[in-house]
HTML snippet that shows the backbone in 3Dmol.js (N, CA, C, O; Angstrom):
<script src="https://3Dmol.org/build/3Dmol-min.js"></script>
<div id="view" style="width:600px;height:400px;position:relative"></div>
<script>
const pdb = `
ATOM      1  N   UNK A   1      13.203 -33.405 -18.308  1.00  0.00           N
ATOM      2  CA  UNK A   1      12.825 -32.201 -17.587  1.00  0.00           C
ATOM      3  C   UNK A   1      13.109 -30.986 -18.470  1.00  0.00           C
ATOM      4  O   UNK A   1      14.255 -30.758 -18.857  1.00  0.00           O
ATOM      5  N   UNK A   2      12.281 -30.361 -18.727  1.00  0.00           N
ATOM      6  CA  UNK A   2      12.435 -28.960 -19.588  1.00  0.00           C
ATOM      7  C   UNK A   2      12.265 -27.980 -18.521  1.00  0.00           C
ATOM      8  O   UNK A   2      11.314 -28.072 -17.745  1.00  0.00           O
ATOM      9  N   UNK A   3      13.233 -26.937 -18.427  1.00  0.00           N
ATOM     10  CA  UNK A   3      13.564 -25.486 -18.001  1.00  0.00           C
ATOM     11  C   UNK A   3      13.749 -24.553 -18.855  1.00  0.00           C
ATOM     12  O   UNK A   3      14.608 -24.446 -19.730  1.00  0.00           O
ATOM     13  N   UNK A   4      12.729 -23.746 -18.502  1.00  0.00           N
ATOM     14  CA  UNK A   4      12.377 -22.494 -19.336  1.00  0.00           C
ATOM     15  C   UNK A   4      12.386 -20.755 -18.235  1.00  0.00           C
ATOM     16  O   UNK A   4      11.786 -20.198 -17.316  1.00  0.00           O
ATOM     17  N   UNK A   5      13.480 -20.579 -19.152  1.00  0.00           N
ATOM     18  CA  UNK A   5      13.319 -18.985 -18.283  1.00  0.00           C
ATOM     19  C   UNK A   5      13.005 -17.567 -18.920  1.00  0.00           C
ATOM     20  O   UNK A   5      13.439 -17.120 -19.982  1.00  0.00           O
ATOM     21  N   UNK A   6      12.367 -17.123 -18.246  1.00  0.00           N
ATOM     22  CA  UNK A   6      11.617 -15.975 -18.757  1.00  0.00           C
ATOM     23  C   UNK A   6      12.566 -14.400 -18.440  1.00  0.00           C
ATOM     24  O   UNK A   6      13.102 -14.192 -17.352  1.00  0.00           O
ATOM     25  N   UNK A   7      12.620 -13.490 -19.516  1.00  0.00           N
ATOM     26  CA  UNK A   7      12.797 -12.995 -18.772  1.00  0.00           C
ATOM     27  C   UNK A   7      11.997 -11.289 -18.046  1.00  0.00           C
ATOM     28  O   UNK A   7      11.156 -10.782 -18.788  1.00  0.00           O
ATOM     29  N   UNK A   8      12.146 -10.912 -17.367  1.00  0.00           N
ATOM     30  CA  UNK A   8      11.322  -9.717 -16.694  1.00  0.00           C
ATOM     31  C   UNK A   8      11.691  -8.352 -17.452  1.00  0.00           C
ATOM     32  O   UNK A   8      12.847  -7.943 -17.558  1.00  0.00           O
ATOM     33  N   UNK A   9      10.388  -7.599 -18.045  1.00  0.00           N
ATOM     34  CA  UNK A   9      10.635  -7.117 -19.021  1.00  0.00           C
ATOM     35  C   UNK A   9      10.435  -5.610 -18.514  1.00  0.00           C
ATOM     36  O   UNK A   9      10.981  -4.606 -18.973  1.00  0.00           O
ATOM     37  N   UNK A  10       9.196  -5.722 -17.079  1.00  0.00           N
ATOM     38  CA  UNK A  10       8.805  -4.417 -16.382  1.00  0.00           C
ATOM     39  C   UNK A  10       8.484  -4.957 -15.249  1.00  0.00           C
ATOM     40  O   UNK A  10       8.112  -6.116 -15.067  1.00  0.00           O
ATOM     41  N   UNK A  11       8.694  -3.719 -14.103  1.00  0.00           N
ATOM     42  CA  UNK A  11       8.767  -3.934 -12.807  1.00  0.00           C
ATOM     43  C   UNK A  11       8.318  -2.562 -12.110  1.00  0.00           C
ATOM     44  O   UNK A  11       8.691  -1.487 -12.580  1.00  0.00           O
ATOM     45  N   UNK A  12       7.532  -2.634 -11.014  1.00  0.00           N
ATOM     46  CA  UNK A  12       7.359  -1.198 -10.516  1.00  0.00           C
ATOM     47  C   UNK A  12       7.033  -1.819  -9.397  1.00  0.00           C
ATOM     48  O   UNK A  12       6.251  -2.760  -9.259  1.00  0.00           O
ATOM     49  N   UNK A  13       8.152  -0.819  -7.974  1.00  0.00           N
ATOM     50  CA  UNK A  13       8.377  -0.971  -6.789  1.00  0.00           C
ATOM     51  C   UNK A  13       7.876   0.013  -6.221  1.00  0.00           C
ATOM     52  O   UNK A  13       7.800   1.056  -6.869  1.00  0.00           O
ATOM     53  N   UNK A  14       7.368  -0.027  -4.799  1.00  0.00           N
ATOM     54  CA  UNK A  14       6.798   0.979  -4.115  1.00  0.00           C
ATOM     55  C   UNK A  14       7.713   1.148  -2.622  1.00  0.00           C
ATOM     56  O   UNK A  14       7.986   0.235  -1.842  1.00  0.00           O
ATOM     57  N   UNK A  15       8.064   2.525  -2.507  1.00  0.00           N
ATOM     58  CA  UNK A  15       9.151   2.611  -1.651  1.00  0.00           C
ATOM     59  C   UNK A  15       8.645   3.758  -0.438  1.00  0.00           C
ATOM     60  O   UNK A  15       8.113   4.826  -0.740  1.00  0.00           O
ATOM     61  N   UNK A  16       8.879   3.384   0.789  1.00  0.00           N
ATOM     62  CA  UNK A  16       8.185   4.385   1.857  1.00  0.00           C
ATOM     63  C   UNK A  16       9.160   5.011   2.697  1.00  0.00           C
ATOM     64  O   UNK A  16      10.177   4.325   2.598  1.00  0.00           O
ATOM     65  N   UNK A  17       9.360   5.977   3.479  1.00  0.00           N
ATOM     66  CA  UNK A  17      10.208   6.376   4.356  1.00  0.00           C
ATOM     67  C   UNK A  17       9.784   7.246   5.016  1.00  0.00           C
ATOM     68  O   UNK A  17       8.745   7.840   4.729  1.00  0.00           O
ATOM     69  N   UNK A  18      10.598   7.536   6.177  1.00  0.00           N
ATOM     70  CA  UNK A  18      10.350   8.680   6.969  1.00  0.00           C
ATOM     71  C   UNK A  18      10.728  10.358   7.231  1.00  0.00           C
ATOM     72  O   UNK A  18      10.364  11.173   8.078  1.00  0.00           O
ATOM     73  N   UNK A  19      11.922  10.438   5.693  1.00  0.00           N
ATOM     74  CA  UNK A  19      12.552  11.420   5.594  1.00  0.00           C
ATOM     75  C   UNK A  19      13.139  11.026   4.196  1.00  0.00           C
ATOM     76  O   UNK A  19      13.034   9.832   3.914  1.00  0.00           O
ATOM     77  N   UNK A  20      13.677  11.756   3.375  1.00  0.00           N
ATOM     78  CA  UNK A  20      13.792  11.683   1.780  1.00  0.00           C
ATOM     79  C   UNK A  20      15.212  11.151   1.567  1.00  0.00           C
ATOM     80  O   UNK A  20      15.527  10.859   0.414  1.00  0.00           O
ATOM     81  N   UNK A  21      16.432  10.936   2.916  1.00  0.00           N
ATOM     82  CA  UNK A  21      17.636  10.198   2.506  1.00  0.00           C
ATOM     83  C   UNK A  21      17.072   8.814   2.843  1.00  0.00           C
ATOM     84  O   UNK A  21      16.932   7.983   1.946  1.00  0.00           O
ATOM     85  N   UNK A  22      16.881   8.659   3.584  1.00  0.00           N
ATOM     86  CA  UNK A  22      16.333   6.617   3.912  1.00  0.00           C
ATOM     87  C   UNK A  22      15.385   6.499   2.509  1.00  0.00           C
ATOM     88  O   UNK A  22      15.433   5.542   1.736  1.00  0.00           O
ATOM     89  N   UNK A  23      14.657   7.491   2.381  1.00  0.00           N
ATOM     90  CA  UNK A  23      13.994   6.911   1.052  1.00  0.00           C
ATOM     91  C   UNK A  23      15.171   6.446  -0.193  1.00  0.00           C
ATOM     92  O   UNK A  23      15.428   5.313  -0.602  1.00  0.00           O
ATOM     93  N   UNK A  24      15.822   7.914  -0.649  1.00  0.00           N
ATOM     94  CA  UNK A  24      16.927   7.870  -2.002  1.00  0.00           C
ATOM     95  C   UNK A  24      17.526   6.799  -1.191  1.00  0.00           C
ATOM     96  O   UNK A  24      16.424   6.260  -1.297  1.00  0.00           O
ATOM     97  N   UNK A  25      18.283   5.877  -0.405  1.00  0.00           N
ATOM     98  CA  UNK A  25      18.945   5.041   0.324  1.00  0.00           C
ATOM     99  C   UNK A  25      18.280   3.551  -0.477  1.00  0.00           C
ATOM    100  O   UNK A  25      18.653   2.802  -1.379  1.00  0.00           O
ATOM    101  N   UNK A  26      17.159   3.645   0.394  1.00  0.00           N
ATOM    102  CA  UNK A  26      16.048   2.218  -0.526  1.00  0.00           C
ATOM    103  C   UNK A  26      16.071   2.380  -1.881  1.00  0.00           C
ATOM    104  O   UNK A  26      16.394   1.345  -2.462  1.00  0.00           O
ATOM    105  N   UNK A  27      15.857   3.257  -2.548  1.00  0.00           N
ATOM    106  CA  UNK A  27      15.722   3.575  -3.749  1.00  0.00           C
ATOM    107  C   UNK A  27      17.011   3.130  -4.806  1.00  0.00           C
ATOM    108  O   UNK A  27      16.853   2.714  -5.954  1.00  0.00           O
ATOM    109  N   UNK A  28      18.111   3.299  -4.221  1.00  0.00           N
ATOM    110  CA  UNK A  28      19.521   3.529  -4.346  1.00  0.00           C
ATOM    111  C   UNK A  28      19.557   1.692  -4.496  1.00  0.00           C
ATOM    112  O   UNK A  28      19.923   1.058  -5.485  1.00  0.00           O
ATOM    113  N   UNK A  29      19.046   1.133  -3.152  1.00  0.00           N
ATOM    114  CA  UNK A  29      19.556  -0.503  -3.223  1.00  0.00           C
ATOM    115  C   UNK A  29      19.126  -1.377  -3.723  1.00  0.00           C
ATOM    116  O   UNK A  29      19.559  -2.523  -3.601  1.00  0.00           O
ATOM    117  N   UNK A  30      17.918  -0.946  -4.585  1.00  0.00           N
ATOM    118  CA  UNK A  30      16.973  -1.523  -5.183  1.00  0.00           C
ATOM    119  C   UNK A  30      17.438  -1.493  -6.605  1.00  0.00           C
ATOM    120  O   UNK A  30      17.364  -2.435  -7.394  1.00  0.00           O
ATOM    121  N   UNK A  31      18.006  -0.112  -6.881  1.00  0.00           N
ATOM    122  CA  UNK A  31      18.539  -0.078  -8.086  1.00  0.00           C
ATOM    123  C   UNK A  31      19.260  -1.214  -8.798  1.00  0.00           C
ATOM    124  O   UNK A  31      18.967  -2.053  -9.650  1.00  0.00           O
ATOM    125  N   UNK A  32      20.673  -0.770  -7.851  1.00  0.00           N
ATOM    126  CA  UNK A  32      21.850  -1.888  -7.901  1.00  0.00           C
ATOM    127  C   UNK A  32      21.027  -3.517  -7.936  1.00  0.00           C
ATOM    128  O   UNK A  32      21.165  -4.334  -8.846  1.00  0.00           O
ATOM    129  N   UNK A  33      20.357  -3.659  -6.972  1.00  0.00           N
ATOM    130  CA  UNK A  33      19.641  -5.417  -7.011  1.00  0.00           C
ATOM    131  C   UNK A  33      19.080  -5.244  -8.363  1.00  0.00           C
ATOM    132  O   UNK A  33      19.741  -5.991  -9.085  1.00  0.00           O
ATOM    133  N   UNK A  34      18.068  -4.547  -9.162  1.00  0.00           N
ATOM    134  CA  UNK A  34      17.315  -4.638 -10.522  1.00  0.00           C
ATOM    135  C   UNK A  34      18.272  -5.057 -11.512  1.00  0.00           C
ATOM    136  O   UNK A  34      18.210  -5.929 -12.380  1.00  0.00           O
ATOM    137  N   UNK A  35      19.551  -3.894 -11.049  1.00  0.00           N
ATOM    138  CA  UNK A  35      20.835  -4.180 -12.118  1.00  0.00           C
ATOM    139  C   UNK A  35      21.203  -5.475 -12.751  1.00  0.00           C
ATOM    140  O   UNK A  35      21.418  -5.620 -13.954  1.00  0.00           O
ATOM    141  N   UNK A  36      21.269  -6.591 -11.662  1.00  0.00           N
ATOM    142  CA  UNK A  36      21.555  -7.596 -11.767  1.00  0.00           C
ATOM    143  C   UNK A  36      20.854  -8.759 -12.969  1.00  0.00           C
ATOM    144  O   UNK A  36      21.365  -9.607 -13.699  1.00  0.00           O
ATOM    145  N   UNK A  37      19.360  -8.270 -12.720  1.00  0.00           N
ATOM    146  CA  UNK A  37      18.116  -8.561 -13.244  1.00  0.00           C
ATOM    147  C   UNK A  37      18.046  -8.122 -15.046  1.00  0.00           C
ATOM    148  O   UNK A  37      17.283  -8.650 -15.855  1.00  0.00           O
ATOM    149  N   UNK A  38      19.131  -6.955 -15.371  1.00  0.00           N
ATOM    150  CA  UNK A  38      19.335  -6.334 -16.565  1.00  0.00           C
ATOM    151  C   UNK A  38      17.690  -5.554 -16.585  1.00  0.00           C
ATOM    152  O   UNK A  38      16.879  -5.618 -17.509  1.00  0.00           O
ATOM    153  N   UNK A  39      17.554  -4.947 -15.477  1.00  0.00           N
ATOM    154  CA  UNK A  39      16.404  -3.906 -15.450  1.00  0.00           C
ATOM    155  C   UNK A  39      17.362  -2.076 -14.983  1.00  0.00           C
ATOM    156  O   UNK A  39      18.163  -1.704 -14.125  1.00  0.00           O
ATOM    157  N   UNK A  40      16.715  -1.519 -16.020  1.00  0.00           N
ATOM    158  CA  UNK A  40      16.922   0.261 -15.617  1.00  0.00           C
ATOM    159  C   UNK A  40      15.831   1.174 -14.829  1.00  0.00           C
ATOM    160  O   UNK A  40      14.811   0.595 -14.458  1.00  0.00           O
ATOM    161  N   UNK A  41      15.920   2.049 -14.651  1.00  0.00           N
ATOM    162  CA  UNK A  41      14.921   2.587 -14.568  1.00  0.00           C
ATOM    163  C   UNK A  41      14.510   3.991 -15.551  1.00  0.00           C
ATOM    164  O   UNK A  41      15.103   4.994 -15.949  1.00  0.00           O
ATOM    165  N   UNK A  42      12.957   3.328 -15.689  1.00  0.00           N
ATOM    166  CA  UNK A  42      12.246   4.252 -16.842  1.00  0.00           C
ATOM    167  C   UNK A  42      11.511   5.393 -16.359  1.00  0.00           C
ATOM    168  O   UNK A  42      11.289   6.426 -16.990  1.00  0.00           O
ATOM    169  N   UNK A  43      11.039   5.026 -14.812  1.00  0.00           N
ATOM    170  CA  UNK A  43      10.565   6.695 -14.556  1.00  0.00           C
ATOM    171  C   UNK A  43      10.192   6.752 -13.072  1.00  0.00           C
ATOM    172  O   UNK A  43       9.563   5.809 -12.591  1.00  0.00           O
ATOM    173  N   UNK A  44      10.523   7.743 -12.360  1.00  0.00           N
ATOM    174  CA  UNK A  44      10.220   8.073 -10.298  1.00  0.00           C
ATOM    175  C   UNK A  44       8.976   8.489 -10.662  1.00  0.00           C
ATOM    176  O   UNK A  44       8.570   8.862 -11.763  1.00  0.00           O
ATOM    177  N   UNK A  45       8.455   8.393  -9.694  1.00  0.00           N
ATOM    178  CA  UNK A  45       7.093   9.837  -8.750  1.00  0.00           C
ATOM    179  C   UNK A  45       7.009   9.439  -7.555  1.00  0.00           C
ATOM    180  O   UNK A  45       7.071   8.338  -7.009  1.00  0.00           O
ATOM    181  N   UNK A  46       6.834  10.664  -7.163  1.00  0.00           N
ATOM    182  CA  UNK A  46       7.458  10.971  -5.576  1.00  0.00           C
ATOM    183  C   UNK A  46       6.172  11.967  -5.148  1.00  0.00           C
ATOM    184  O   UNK A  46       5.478  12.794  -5.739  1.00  0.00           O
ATOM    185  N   UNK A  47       6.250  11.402  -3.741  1.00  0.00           N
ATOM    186  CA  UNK A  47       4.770  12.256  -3.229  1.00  0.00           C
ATOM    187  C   UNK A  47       5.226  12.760  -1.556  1.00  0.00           C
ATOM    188  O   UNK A  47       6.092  11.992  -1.137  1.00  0.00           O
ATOM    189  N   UNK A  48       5.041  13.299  -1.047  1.00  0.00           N
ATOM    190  CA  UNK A  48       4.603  13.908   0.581  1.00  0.00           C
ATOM    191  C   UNK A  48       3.489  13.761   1.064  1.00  0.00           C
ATOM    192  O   UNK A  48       2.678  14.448   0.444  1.00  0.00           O
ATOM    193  N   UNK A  49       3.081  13.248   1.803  1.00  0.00           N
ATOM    194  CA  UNK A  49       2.191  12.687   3.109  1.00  0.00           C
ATOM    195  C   UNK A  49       1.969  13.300   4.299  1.00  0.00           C
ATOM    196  O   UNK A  49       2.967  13.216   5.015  1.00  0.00           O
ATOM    197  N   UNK A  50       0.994  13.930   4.842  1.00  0.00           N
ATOM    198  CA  UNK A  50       0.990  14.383   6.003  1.00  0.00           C
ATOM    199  C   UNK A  50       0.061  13.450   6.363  1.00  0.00           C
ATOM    200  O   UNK A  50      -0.896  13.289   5.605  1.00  0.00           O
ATOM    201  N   UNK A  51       0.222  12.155   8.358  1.00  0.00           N
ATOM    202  CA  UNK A  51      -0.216  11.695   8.625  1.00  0.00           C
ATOM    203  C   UNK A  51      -1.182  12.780   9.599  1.00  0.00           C
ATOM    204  O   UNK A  51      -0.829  13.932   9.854  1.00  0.00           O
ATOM    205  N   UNK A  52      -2.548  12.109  10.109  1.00  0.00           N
ATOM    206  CA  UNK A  52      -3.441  13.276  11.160  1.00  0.00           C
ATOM    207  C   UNK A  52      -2.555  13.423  11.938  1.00  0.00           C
ATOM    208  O   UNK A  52      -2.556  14.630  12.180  1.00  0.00           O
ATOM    209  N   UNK A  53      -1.609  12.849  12.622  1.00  0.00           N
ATOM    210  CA  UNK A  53      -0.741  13.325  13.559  1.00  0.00           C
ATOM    211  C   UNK A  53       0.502  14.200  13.585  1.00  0.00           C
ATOM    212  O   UNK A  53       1.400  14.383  14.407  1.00  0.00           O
ATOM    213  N   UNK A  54       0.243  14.623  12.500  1.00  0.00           N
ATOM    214  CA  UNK A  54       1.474  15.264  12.505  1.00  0.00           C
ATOM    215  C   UNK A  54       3.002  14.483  11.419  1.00  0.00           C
ATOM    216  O   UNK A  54       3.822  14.865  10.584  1.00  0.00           O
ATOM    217  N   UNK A  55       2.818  13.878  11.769  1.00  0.00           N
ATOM    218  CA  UNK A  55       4.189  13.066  11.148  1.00  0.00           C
ATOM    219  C   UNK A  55       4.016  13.241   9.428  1.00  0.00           C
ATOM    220  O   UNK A  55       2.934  13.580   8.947  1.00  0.00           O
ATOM    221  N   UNK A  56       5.150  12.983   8.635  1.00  0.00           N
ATOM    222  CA  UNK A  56       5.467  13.195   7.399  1.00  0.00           C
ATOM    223  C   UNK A  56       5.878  12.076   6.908  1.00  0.00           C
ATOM    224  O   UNK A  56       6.741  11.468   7.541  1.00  0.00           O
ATOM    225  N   UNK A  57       5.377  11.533   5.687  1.00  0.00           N
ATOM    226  CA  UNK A  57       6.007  10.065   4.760  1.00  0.00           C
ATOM    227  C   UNK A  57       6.378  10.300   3.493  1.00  0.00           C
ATOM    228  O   UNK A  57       5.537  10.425   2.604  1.00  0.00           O
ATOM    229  N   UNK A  58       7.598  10.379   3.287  1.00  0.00           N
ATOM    230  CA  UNK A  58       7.803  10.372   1.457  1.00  0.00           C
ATOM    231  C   UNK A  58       7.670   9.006   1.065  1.00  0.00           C
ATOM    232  O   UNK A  58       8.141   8.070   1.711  1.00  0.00           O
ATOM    233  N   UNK A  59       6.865   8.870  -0.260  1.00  0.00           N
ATOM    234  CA  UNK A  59       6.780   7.855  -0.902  1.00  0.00           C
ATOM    235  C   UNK A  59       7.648   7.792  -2.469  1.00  0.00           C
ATOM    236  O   UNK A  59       8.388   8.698  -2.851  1.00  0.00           O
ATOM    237  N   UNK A  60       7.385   6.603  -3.195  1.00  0.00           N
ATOM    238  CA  UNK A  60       8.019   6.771  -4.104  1.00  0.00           C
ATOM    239  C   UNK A  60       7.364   5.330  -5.279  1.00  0.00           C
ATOM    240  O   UNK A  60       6.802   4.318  -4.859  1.00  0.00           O
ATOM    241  N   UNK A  61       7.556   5.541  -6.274  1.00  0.00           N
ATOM    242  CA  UNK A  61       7.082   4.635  -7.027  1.00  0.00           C
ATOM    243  C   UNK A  61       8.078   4.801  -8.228  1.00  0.00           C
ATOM    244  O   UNK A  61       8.321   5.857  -8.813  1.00  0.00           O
ATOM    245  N   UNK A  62       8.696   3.364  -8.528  1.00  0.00           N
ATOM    246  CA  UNK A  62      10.038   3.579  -9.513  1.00  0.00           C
ATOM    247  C   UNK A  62       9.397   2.595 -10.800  1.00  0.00           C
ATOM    248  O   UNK A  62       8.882   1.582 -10.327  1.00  0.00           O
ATOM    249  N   UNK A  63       9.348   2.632 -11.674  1.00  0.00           N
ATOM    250  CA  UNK A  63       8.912   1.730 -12.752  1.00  0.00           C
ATOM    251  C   UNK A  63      10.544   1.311 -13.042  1.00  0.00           C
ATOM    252  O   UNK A  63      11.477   2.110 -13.122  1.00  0.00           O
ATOM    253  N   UNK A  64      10.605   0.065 -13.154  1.00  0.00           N
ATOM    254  CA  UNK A  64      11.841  -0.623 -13.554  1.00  0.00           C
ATOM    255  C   UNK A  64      11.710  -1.529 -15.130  1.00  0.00           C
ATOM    256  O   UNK A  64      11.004  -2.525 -15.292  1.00  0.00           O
ATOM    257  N   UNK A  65      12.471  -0.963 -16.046  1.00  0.00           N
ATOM    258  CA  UNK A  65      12.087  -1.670 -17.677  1.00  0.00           C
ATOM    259  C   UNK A  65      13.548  -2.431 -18.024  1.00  0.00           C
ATOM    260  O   UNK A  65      14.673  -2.342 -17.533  1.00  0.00           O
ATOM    261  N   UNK A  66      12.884  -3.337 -19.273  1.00  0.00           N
ATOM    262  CA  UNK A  66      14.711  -3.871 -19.159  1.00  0.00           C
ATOM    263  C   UNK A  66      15.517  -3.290 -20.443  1.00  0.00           C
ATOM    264  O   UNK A  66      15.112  -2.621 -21.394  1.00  0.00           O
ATOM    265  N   UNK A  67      16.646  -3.728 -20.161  1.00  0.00           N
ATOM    266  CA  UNK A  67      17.708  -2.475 -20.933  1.00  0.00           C
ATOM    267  C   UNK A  67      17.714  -2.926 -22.653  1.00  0.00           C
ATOM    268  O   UNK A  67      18.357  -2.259 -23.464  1.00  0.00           O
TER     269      UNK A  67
END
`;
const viewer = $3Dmol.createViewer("view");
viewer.addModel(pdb, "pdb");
viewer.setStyle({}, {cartoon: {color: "spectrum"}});
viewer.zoomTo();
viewer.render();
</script>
C-alpha cells in the first residue's frame, strides 16, 4: 500500500455575516484551523451588501497560502 500526502499550497474561503464582529469571529476561527494546515494568510476583501429588504451582509473572501 503506498500513501502519499500532498501538501495544500493555496486556499480561499468565503465568509458571510450579519454584522462585521460574527464576521472578524468566523474569520478569526478559520484562521487558527488553517494554522494547523501550515497555511497564513496572503490577502482579505471585504464588501457590504444591501439586501431589497432592507437588511445588511458583510462578506469576506480570505486567500489562505502556505508559510
Amino acid at each position: 500500500m503506498n500513501l502519499q500526502l500532498d501538501l495544500i499550497k493555496d486556499k480561499v474561503e468565503f465568509f458571510e455575516a450579519i454584522n462585521v464582529k460574527e464576521l472578524e469571529k468566523k474569520i478569526n476561527e478559520q484562521i487558527v484551523n488553517n494554522q494547523a494546515l501550515l497555511l497564513s494568510v496572503h490577502s482579505v476583501s471585504h464588501n457590504v451588501h444591501s439586501t431589497p429588504d432592507g437588511r445588511t451582509i458583510y462578506t469576506a473572501v480570505v486567500h489562505f497560502k502556505a508559510l
